[in-house]
Phi, psi and omega in degrees: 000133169303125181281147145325149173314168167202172182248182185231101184259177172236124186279355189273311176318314146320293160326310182298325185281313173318307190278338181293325209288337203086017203238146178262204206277303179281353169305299171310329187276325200288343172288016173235008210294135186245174170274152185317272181334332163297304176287338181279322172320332187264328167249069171222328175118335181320314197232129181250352197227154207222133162291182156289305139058245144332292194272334161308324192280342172289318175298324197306297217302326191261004152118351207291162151291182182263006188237042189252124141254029184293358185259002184274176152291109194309341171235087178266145168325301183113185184245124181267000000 
């Protein structure tokens, strides 16, 4: 069976763009929303690939454009 796309995200990045915005981890899931638990996983490093989705409504919630990759991983897989 085929996997869906996924993005290769960077959890630091995230974290970083989340703080610069002022926002905390449940502020951020929930304007994105995904779970607290989800987004800690995703800048801790536990979980890297992000649907499509997902990772929109997360660039939406932290201000980005929809072609913004500053949440990717800098040697990215590319969308599997």
């Amino acid at each position: 069976m085929e996997q869906p796309p996924t993005f290769q995200v960077n959890g630091a990045a995230i974290r970083k763009s989340r703080m610069q915005a002022g926002l905390g981890t449940e502020q951020m899931a929930q304007a994105a929303g995904i779970s607290r638990r989800y987004l800690n996983h995703l800048e801790n490093g536990y979980r890297r690939h992000m649907r499509p989705e997902p990772f929109a409504r997360l660039r939406t919630a932290l201000g980005l454009e929809p072609n913004d990759t500053s949440l990717l991983n800098e040697a990215p897989e590319g969308r599997r």
